[in-house]
MINUTI-598275 format. One record per residue (C-alpha): residue in one letter; x, y, z. Coordinates in steps of 0.2 Angstrom, whole numbers, plus 5000, padded with zeros to 4 digits. Layout:
+---+------+-------+------+
: r : east : north :   up :
+---+------+-------+------+
: a :    X :     Y :    Z :
...
+---+------+-------+------+
// end
This chain:
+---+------+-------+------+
: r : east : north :   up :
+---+------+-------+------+
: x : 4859 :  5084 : 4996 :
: x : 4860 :  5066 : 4990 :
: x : 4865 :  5061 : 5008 :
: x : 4851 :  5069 : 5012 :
: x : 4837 :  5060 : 4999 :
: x : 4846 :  5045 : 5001 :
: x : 4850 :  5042 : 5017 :
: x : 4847 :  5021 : 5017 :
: x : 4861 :  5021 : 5005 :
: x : 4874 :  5031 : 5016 :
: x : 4869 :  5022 : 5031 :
: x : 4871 :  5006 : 5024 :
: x : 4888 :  5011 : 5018 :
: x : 4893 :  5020 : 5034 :
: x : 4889 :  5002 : 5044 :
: x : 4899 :  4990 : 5029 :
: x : 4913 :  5002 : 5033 :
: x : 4913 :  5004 : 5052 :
: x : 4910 :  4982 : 5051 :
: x : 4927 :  4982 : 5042 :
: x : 4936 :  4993 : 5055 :
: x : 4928 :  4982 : 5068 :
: x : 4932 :  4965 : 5061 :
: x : 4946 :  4969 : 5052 :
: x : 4958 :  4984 : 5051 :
: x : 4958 :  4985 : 5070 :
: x : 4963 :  4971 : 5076 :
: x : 4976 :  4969 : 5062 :
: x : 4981 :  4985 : 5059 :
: x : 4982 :  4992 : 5078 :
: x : 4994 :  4981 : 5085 :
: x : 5005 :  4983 : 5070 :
: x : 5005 :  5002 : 5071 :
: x : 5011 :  5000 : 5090 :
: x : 5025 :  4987 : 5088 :
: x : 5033 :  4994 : 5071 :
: x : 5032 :  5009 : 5080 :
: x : 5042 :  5004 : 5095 :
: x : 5052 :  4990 : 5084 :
: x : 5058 :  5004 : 5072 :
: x : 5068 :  5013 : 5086 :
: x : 5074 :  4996 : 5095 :
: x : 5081 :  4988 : 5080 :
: x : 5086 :  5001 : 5066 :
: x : 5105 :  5005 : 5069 :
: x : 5108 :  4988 : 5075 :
: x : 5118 :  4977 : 5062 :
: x : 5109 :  4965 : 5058 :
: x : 5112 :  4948 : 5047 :
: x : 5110 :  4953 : 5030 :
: x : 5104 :  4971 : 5034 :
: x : 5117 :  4978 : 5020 :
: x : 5113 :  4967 : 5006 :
: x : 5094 :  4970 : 5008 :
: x : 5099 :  4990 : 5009 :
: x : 5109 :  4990 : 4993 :
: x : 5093 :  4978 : 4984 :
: x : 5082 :  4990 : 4986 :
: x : 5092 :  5005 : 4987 :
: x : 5089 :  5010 : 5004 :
: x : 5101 :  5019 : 5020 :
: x : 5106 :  5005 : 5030 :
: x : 5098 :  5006 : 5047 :
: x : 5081 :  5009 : 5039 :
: x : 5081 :  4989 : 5034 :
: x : 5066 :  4990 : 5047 :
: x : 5054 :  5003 : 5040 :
: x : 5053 :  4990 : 5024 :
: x : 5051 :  4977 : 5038 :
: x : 5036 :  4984 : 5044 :
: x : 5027 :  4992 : 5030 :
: x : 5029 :  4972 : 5020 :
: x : 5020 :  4966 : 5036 :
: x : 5012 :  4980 : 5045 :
: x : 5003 :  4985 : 5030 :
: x : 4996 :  5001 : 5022 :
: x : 4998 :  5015 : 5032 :
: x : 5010 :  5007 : 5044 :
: x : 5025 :  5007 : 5033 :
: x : 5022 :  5027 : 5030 :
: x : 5019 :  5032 : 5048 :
: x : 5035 :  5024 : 5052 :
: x : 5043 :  5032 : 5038 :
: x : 5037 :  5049 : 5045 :
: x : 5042 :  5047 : 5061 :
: x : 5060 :  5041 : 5057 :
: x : 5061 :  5058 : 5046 :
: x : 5054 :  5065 : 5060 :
: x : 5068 :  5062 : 5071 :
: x : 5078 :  5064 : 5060 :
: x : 5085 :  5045 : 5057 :
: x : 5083 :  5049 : 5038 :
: x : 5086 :  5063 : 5026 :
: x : 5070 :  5073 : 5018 :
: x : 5076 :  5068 : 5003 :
: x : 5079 :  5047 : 5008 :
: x : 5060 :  5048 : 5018 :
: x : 5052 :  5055 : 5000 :
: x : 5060 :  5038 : 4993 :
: x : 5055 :  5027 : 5006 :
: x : 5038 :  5032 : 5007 :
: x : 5035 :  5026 : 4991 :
: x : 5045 :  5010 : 4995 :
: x : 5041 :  5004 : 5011 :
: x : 5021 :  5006 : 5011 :
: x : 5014 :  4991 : 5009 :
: x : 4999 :  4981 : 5008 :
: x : 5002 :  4968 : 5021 :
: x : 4999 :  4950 : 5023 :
: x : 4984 :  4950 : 5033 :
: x : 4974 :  4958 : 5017 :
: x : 4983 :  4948 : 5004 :
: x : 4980 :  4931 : 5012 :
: x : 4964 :  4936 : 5021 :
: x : 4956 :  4944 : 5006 :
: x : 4965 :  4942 : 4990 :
: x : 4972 :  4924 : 4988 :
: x : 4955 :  4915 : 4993 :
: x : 4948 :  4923 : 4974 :
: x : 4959 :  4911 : 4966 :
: x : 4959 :  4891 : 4969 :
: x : 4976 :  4888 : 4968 :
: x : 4983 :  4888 : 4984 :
: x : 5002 :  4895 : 4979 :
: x : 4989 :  4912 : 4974 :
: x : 4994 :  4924 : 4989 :
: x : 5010 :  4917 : 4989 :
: x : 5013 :  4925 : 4971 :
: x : 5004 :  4940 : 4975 :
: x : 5017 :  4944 : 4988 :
: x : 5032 :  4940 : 4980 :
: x : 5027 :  4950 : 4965 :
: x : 5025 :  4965 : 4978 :
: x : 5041 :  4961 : 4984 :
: x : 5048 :  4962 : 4967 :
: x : 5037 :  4977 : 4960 :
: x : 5043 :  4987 : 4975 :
: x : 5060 :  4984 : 4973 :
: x : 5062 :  4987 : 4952 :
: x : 5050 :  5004 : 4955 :
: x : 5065 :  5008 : 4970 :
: x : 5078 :  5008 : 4958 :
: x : 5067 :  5018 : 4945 :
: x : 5066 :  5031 : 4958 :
: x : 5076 :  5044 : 4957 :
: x : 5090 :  5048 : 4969 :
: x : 5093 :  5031 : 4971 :
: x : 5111 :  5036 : 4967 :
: x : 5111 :  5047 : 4983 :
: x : 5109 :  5033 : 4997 :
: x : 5120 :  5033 : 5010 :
: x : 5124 :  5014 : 5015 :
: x : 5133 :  5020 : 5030 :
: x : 5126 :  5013 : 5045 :
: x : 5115 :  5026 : 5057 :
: x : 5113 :  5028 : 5076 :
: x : 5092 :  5030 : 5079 :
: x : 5086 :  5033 : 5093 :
: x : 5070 :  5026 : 5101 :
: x : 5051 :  5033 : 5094 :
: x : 5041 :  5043 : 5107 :
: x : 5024 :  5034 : 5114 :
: x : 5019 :  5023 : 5102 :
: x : 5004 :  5020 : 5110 :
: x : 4999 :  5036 : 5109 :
: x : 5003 :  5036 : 5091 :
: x : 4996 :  5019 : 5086 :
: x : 4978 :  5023 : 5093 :
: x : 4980 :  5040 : 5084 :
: x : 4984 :  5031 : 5066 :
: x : 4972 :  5019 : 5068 :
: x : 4957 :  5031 : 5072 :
: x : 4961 :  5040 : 5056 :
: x : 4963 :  5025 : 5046 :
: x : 4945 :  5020 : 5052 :
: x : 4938 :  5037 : 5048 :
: x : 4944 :  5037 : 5029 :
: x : 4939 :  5018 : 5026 :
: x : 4920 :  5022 : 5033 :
: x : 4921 :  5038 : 5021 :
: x : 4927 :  5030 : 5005 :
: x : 4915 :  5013 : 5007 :
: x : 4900 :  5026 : 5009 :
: x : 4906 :  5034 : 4993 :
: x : 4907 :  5019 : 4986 :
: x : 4892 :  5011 : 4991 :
: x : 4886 :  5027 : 4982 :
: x : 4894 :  5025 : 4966 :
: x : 4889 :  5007 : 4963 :
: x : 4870 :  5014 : 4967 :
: x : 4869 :  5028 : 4955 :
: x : 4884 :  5025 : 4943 :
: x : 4893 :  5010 : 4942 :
: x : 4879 :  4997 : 4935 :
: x : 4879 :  5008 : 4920 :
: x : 4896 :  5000 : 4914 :
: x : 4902 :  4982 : 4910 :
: x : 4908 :  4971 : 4928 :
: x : 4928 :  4972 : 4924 :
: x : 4925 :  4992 : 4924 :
: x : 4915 :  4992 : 4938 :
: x : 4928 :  4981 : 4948 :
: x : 4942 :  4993 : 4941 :
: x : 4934 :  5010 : 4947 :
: x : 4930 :  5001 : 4965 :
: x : 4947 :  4994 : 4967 :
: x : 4957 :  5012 : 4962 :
: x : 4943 :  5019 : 4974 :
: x : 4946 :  5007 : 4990 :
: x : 4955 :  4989 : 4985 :
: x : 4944 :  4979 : 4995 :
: x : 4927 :  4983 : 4986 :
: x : 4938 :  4982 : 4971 :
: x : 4946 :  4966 : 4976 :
: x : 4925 :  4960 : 4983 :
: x : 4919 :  4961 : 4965 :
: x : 4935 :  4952 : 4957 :
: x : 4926 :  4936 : 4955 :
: x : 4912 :  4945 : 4945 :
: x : 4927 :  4945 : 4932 :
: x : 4926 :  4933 : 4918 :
: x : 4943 :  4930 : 4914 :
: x : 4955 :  4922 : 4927 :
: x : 4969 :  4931 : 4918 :
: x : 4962 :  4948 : 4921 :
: x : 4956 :  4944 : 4938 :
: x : 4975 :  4941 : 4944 :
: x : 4982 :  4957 : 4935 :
: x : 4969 :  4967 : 4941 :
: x : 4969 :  4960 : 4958 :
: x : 4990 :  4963 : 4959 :
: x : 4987 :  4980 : 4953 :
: x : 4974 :  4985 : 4966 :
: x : 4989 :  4978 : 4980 :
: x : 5002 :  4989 : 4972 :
: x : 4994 :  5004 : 4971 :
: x : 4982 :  5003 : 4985 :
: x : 4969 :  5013 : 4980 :
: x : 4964 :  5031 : 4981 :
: x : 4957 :  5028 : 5000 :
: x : 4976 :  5019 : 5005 :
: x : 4983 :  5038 : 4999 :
: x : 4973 :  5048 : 5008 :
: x : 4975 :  5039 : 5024 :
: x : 4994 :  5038 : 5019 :
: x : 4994 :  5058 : 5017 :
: x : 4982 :  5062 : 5031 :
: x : 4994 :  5054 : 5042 :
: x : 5010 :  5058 : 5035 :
: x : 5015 :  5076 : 5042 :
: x : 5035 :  5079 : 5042 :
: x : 5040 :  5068 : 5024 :
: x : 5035 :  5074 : 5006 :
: x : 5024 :  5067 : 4998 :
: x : 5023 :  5071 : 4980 :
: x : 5033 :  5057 : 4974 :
: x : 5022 :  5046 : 4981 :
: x : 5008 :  5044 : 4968 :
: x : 5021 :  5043 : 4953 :
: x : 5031 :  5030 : 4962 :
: x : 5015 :  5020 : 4967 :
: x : 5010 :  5023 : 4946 :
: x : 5026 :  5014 : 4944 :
: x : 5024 :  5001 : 4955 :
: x : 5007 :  4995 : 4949 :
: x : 5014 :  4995 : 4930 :
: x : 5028 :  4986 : 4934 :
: x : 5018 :  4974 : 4945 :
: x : 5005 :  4970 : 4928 :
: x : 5021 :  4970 : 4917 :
: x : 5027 :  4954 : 4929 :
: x : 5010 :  4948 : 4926 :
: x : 5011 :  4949 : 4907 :
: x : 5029 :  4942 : 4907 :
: x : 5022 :  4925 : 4916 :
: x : 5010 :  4925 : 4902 :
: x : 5020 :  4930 : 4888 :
: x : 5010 :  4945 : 4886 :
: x : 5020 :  4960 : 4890 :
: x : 5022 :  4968 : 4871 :
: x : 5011 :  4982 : 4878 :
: x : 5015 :  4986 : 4896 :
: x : 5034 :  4983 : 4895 :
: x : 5035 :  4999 : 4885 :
: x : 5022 :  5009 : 4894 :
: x : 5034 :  5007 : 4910 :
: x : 5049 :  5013 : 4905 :
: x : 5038 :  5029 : 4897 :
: x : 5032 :  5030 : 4915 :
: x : 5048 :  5028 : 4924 :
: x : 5056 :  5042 : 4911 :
: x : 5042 :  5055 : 4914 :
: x : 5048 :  5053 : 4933 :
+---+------+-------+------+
// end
């Protein structure tokens, strides 16, 4: 009905999203999809300098060193669809896939440099925001549980299957939810959003879609909060990044995922608050969190 009486508003919406899958998520997000998909199979099980101290910092099976390689570059979803399809094959346990779904999807470069650093005018901005992914994603690895399960034994992997077939696939669907979720937002911020303060209404668009969320960031007043709010949008990614990540995810279980993604973003803001000396508030609202789990 109110796509029906408000049509402008959902066309609009439907053309910002299908412009951002046309300028943007396909020509980064395909070719990543098809490489990590054929680079997982070529380089997992081969030793690789360093391969077992990055396994043991983030408490991951050797081999799998390259499903984290691609999710910290690919992006979100290309870290989980690697991830499904190495449990898939079965180069991973059920049980370490449910881990490293959590750990090794990503929001890649591309976005954070693209479209995050350039809100801040310091230059060492998207710089920081990685590295405090980087960290977030490895304390939340060891605050998941199982981490004392990991097998550090080196593993055989065999090569994925058609990863052409499989990258067009993923980035089709990724498409479809991000011209779904701009046309809701589009909505919201129509109908709702203008009814609340600018730091609220940037915080219900970026745990809706992170780039709408990250597009009203410098609406936000205070550079502090801008930055915190910003790094948590990257962490957890946003409600669109999860159903994109579940809708493509078929053979790994999934209901860790939003608890660990939780975790991430309130470690992420406790990093934040540390560099401020700020963090008398989230530093124990993330051990609550990460003892719930």
């Amino acid at each position: 009905f109110v796509l029906i009486i408000d049509s402008k508003t959902a066309l609009g919406g439907a053309r910002e999203g299908l412009d951002v899958c046309i300028r943007v998520l396909i020509p980064t997000l395909f070719p990543f999809f098809f490489l990590s998909s054929w680079l997982s199979g070529k380089i997992s099980g081969i030793s690789l300098p360093g391969s077992m101290i990055i396994s043991k910092l983030f408490g991951i099976p050797a081999g799998t060193e390259s499903l984290l390689l691609c999710g910290l570059l690919g992006g979100s979803p290309v870290g989980a669809v690697t991830v499904d399809e190495a449990v898939n094959q079965s180069r991973v346990s059920p049980a370490e896939g449910k881990r490293l779904l959590c750990i090794c999807n990503q929001c890649g470069p591309a976005f954070i440099f693209g479209m995050s650093a350039v809100l801040f005018d310091r230059p060492m901005a998207g710089w920081i925001l990685m590295l405090l992914q980087i960290v977030s994603a490895l304390i939340t690895a060891h605050l998941l549980p199982g981490t004392a399960g990991v097998d550090y034994r080196r593993k055989a992997i065999p090569s994925p299957r058609n990863p052409m077939d499989q990258a067009l696939r993923s980035t089709a669907n990724v498409c479809g939810w991000v011209i779904l979720f701009k046309t809701l937002v589009v909505f919201i911020q129509r109908w709702v959003l203008w009814l609340i303060p600018v730091s609220g209404q940037c915080a219900i668009a970026g745990f809706l879609e992170m780039s709408n969320g990250c597009l009203l960031l410098p609406e936000v007043p205070s550079v502090e909060l801008r930055f915190l709010m910003c790094a948590a949008f990257l962490n957890f990614g946003g409600l669109c990044v999860t159903m994109q990540t579940f809708s493509l995810v078929k053979h790994t279980d999934k209901r860790l995922y939003i608890p660990g993604k939780l975790v991430q973003c309130a470690v992420s803001g406790t990093l934040c608050l540390v560099l401020w000396g700020k963090a008398y508030f989230w530093i124990p609202l993330i051990f609550t969190v990460a003892l719930c789990l």
